[in-house]
C-alpha positions as CSV (number, residue, x, y, z in Angstrom):
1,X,-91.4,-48.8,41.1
2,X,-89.5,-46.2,42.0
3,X,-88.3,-45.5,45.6
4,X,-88.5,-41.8,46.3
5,X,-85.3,-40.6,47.7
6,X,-85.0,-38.7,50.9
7,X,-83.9,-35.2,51.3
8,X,-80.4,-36.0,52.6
9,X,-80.3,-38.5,49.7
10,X,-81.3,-35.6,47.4
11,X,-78.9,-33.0,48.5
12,X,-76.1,-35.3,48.7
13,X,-76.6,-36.3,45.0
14,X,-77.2,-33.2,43.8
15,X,-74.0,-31.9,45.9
16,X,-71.9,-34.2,44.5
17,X,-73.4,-32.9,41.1
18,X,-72.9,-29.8,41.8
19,X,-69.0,-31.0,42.3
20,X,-68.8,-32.8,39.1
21,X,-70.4,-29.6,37.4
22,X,-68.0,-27.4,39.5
23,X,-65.0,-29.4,38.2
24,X,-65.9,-29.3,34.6
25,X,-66.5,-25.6,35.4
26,X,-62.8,-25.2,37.3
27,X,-61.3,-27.5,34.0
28,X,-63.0,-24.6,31.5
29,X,-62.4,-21.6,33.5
30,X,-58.6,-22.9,34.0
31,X,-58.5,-23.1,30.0
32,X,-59.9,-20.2,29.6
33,X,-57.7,-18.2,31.9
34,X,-55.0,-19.9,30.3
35,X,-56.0,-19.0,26.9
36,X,-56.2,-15.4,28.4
37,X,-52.5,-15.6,29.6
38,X,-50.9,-17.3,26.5
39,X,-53.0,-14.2,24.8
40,X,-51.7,-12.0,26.7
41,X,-48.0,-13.1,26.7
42,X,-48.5,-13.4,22.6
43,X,-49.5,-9.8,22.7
44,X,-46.5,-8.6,24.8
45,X,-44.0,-11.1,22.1
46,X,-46.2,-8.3,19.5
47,X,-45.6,-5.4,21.3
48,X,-41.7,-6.4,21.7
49,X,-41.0,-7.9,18.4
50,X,-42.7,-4.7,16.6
51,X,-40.0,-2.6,18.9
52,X,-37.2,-4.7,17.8
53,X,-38.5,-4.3,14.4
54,X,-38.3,-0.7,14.6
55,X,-34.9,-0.4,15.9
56,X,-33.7,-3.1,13.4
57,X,-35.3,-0.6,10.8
58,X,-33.6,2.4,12.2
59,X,-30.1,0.7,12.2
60,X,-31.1,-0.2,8.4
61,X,-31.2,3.0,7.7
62,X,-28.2,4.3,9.9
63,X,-25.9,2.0,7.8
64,X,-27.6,3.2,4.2
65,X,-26.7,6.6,5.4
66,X,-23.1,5.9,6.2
67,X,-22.5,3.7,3.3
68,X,-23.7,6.6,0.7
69,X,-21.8,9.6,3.0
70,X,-18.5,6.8,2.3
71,X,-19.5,6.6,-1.2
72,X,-19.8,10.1,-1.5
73,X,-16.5,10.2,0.1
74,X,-15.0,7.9,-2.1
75,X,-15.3,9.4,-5.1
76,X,-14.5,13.1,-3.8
77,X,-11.3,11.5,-2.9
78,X,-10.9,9.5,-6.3
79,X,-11.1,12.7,-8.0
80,X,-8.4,13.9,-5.3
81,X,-6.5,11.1,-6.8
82,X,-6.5,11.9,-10.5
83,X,-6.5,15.7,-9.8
84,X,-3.0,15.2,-7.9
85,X,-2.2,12.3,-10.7
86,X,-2.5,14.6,-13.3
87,X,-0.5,17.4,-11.7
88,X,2.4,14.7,-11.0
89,X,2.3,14.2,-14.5
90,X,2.3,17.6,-15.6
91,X,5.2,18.1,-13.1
92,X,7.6,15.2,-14.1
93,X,6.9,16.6,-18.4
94,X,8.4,19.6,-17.5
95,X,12.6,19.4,-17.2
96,X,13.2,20.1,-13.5
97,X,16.6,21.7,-14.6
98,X,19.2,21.6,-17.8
99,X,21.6,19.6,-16.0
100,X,21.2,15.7,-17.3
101,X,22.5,14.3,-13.9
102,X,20.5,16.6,-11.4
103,X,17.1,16.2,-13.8
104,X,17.9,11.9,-13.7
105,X,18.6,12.1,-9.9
106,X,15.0,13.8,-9.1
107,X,13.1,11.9,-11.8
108,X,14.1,8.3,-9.6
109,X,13.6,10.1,-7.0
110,X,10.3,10.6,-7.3
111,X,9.7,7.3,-9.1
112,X,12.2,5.4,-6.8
113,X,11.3,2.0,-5.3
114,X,13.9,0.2,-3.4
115,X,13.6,-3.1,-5.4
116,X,13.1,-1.1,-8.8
117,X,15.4,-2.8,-11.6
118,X,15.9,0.2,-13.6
119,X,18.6,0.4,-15.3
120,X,20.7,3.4,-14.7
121,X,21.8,5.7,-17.6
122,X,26.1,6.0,-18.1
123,X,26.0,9.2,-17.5
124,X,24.4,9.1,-13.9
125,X,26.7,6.0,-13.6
126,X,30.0,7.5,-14.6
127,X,29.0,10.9,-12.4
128,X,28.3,8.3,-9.2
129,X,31.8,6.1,-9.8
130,X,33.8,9.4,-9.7
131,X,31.8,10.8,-6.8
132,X,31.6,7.9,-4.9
133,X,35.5,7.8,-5.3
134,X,36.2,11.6,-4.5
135,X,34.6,11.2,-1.4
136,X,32.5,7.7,-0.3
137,X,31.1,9.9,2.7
138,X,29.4,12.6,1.0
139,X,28.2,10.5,-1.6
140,X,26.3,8.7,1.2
141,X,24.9,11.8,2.4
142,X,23.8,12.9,-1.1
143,X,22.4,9.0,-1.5
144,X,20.3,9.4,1.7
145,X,18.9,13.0,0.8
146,X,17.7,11.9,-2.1
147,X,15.5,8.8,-1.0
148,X,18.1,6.4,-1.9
149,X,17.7,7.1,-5.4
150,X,21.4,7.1,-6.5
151,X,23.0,3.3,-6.4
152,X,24.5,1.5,-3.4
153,X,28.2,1.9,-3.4
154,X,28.6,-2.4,-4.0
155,X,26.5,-1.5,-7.2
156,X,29.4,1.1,-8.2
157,X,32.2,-1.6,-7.1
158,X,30.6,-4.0,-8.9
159,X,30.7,-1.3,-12.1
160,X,34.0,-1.0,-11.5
161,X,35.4,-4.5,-10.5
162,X,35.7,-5.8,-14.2
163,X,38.4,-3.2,-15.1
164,X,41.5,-5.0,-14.9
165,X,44.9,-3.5,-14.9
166,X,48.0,-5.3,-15.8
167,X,51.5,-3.7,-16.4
168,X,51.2,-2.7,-20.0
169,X,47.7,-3.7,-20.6
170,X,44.6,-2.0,-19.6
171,X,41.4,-3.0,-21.0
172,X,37.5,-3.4,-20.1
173,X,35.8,-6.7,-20.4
């Protein structure tokens, strides 16, 4: 048999229910309002990666720009390059001038590099021995006006150096 349960028995069993029930509810509610935030924060990581998409799509396209304006560029100034080439080349066919010396002295001038092993012709050597020996000063000047394209004056002493003179006997070895 059943005992029938009084009123203070009643309320207190259905309060602590009621507290059970209220838990459970407080557990789902905190879910659910946690569920709503990680929503919400997922949505705002959206929102920001689609903006950081955009600008990464906008630099893209910045840089494709520049790199065909520098390919353009490059080949404007390729064609700059053989256009002057080809003049340089027309220039250095045509004789500067009917002299052999001055026509040698501005071809390596305009060809010269300081560690160039060129040989030198004899008649640009045997006009540099007798000007280097008139006067040693103005053939430095001359030597520095023109780029350095006539030889160093050890170059002409070394030219030079194997003439030896004895009395009686000259000769070139």
């Amino acid at each position: 048999m059943e005992v029938a349960e009084t009123p203070d028995e009643a309320i207190e069993r259905l309060t602590v229910e009621n507290a059970h029930l209220l838990q459970r509810l407080n557990a789902k509610e905190q879910l659910f309002l946690t569920a709503t935030e990680e929503i919400a924060r997922k949505q705002k990581l959206i929102v920001d990666l689609r903006a950081e998409l955009r600008s990464n799509v906008e630099k893209l396209n910045r840089r494709k720009s520049k790199v065909n304006d520098l390919k353009l560029l490059l080949t404007e100034k390729e064609s700059e390059i053989k256009t002057l080439k080809k003049a340089r080349d027309e220039e250095q066919a045509t004789p500067v001038c009917q002299n052999p010396i001055l026509s040698e002295i501005v071809k390596r001038c305009s060809l010269h590099d300081i560690k160039s092993k060129v040989k030198y012709d004899q008649i640009l050597k045997d006009f540099c021995v007798t000007f280097e020996y008139w006067s040693p000063r103005a053939y430095q000047y001359v030597r520095e006006s023109f780029n350095y394209a006539l030889p160093h004056p050890n170059t002409i002493y070394l030219w030079v150096k194997p003439i030896f003179t004895e009395p009686g006997t000259n000769y070139k070895t």
